[in-house]
C-alpha positions in Angstrom: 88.4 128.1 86.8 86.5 126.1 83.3 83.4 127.6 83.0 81.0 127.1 79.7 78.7 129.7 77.7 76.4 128.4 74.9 75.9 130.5 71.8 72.8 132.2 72.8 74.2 132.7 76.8 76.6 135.7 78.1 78.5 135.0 81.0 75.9 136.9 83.4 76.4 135.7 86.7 74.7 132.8 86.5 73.8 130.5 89.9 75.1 127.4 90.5 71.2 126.0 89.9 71.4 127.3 86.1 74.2 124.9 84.9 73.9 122.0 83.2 74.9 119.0 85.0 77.6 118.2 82.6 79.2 121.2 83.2 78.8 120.9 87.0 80.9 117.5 86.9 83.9 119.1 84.7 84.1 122.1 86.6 84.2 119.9 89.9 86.8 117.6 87.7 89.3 119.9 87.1 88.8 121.9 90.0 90.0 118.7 91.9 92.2 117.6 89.7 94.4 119.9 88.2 97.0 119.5 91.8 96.1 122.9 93.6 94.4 120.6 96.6 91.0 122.0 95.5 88.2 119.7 97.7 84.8 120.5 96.9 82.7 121.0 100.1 79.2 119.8 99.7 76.7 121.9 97.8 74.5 123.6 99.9 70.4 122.3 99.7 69.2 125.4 97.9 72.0 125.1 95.2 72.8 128.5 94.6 76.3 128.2 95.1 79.0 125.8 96.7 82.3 125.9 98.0 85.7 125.2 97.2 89.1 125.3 100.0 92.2 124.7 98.7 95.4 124.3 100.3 94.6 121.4 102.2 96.8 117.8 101.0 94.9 115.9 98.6 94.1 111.9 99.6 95.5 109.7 97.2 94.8 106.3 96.8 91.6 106.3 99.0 91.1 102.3 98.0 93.7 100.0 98.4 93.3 97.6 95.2 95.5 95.3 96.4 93.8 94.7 100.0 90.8 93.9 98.1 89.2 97.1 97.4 89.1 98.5 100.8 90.1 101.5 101.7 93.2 102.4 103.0 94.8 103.0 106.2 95.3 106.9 105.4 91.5 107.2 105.1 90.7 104.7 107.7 93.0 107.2 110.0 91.3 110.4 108.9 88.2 109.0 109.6 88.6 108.2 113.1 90.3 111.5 113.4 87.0 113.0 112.4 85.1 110.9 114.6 87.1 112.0 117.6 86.9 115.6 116.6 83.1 115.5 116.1 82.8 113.6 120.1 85.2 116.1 121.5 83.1 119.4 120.3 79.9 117.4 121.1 81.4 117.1 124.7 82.7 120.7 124.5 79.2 121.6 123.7 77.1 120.0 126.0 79.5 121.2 128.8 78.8 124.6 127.8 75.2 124.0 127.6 75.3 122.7 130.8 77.8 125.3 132.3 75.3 128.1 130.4 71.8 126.7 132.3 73.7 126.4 135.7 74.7 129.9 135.3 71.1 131.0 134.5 69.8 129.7 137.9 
């Protein structure tokens, strides 16, 4: 992984929240590029750390240029893939919930 130290820094451990934006977009960069199918999960809201999974297929050409500069049926797909898998546990859940209250009474 790139990482950076300054002159007057040791490599100590720092948190995510102590690096300098710069070095938070290369790190991210090569993370994502350099072909291991590194995606960067969003960064948590008290920025102390974030989280990287690899192994999954990388998207490529996420906007079709020639169709205009919309995006392209791969992501379209994925996106309604998600959008199904979100309903589905949101049904799974509220059946449970439901299932959970009847057994209470």
């Amino acid at each position: 992984m790139l990482g950076f130290i300054s002159a007057t820094d040791s490599e100590n451990n720092r948190e995510y929240v102590g690096i300098d934006t710069k070095e938070d977009i290369l790190l991210k960069f090569h993370a994502v590029v350099k072909g291991d199918g590194m995606h960067i999960l969003p960064t948590l809201a008290n920025k102390k750390k974030y989280y990287m999974v690899e192994g999954l297929p990388a998207i490529r050409n996420t906007i079709d240029l020639n169709n205009g500069g919309r995006l392209s049926a791969q992501v379209k797909s994925m996106f309604c893939g998600y959008i199904a898998d979100e309903a589905n546990a949101i049904i799974a859940a509220h059946k449970l919930r439901t299932s959970f209250i009847q057994h209470l009474q």
